[in-house]
C-alpha positions as CSV (number, residue, x, y, z in Angstrom):
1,X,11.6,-12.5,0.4
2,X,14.4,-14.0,-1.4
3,X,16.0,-11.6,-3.9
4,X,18.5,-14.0,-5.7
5,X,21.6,-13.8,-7.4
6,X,24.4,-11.7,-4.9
7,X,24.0,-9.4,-1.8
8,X,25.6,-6.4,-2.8
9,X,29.5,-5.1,-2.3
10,X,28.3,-2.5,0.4
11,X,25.8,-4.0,2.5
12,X,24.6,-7.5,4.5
13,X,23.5,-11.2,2.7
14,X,20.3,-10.2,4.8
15,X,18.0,-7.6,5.8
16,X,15.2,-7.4,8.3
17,X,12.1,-4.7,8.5
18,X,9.5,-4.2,10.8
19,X,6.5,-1.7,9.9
20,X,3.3,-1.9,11.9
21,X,2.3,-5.5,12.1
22,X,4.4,-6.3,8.8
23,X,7.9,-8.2,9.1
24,X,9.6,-8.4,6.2
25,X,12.6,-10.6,5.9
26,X,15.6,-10.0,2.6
27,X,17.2,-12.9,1.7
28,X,19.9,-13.2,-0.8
29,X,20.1,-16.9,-0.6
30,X,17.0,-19.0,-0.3
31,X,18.2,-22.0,1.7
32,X,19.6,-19.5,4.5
33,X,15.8,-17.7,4.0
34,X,14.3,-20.7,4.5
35,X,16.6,-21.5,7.4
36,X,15.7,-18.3,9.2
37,X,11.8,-18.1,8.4
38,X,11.4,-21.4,10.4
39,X,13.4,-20.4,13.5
40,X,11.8,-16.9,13.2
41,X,8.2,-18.7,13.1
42,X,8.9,-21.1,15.9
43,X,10.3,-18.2,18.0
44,X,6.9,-16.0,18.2
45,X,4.9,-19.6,18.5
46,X,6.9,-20.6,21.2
47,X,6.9,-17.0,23.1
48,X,3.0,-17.4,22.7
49,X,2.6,-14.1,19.8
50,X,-0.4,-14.3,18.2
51,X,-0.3,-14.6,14.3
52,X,-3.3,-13.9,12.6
53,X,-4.9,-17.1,10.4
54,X,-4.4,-15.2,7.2
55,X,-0.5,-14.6,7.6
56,X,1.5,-16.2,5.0
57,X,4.8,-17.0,6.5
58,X,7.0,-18.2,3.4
59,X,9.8,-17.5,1.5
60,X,8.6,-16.0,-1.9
61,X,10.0,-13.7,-4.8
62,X,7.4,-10.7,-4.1
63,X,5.3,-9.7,-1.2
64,X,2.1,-7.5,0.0
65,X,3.4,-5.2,2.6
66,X,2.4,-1.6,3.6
67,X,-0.2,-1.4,0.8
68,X,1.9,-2.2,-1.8
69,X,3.7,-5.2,-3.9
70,X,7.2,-5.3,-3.4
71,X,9.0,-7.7,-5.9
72,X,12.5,-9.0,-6.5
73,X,12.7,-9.5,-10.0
74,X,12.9,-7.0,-11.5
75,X,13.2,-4.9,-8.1
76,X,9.6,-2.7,-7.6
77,X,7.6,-1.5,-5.2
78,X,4.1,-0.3,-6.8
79,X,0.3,-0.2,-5.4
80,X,-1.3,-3.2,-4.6
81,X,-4.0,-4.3,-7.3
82,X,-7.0,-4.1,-4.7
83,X,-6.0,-0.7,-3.5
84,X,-5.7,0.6,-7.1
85,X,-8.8,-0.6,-8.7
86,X,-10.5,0.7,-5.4
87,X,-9.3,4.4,-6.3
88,X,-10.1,3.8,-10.0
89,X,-13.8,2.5,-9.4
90,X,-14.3,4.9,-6.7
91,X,-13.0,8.3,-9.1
92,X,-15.4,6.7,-11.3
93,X,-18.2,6.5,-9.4
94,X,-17.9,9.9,-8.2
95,X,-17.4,11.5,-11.6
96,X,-20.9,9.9,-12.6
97,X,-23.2,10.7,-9.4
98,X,-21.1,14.2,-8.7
99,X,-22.5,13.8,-5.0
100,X,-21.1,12.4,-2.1
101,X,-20.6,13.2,1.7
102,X,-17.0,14.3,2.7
103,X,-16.6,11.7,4.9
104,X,-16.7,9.3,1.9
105,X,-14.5,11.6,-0.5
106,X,-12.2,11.4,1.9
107,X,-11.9,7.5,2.5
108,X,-11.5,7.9,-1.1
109,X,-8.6,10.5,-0.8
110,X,-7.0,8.2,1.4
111,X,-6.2,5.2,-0.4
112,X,-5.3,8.0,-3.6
113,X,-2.7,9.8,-0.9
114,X,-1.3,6.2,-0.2
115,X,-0.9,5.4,-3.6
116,X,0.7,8.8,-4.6
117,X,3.0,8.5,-1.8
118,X,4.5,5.9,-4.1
119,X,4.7,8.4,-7.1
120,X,5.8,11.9,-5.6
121,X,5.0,13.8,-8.8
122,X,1.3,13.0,-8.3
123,X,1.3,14.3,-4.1
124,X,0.5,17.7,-4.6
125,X,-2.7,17.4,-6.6
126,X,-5.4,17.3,-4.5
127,X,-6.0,21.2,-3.1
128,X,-9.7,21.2,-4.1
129,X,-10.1,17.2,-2.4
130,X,-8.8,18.5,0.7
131,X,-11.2,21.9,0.9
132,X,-14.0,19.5,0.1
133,X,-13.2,16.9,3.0
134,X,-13.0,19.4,5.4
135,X,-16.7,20.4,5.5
136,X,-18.1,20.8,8.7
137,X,-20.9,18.4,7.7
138,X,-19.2,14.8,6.9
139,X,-22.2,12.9,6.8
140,X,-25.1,14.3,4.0
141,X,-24.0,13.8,0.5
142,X,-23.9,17.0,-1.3
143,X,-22.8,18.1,-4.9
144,X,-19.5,17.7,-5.2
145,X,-17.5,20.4,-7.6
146,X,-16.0,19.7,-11.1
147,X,-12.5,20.8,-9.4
148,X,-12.3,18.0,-7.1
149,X,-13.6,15.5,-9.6
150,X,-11.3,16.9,-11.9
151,X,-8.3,16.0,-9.4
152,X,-9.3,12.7,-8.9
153,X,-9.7,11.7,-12.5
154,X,-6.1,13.4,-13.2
155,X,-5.1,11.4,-10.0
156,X,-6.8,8.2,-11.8
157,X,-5.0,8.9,-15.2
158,X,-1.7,9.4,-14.3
């Protein structure tokens, strides 16, 4: 990712992350970005690393990393749009029918805990969510209470 403009007083021109199977390369200068991306690429092809078909390997002002955009200009880090209209369309869904099995409240609660990772206020709303996911029974839909639809909306809102 190239940031532009100047690398900051206290730290490096260029900064490297690893998380799970994302590598993310900060660039203050894209010719040097460039540069490195292309030795970096011919390095794991030439150690024989597998790269999946769908990798993009480029230099670029934002990227999809972790679940979330990160972006340069102006500098943010927020949910990715697939993740977020999944939590939205799913609280929705759920606020209508009122029934669903645990098991799929909680695939639900886990995109919603990954995307309120990103806004701490929001992380310690879901103590009727997590009651409900815990059922012994995962697997038969049952009614689900007005409390933990009422977290999820407030989730969804905010």
């Amino acid at each position: 990712m190239v940031a532009g403009g100047q690398p900051p007083p206290w730290g490096p021109s260029r900064v490297a992350s690893v998380a799970a199977d994302d590598v993310m390369l900060f660039h203050y200068d894209g010719d040097q970005g460039e540069a490195e991306l292309l030795c970096y690429d011919e390095s794991l092809e030439s150690h024989g690393a597998p790269r999946s078909s769908h990798t993009n390997i480029s230099c670029a002002s934002s990227m999809v990393a972790l679940g979330g955009e990160l972006m340069a200009v102006p500098p943010a880090f927020c949910p990715e749009a697939h993740r977020l209209s999944h939590a939205v369309s799913g609280t929705l869904a759920l606020a209508t029918h009122a029934k669903a099995a645990p098991n799929a409240v909680s695939s639900l609660l886990g995109v919603c805990q990954c995307i309120a990772i990103l806004a701490r206020l929001v992380s310690g709303l879901f103590d009727n969510v997590y009651a409900f996911v815990r059922r012994e029974d995962q697997f038969t839909a049952a009614d689900v209470p007005p409390e933990v639809i009422d977290e999820l909306v407030l989730f969804a809102a905010l």
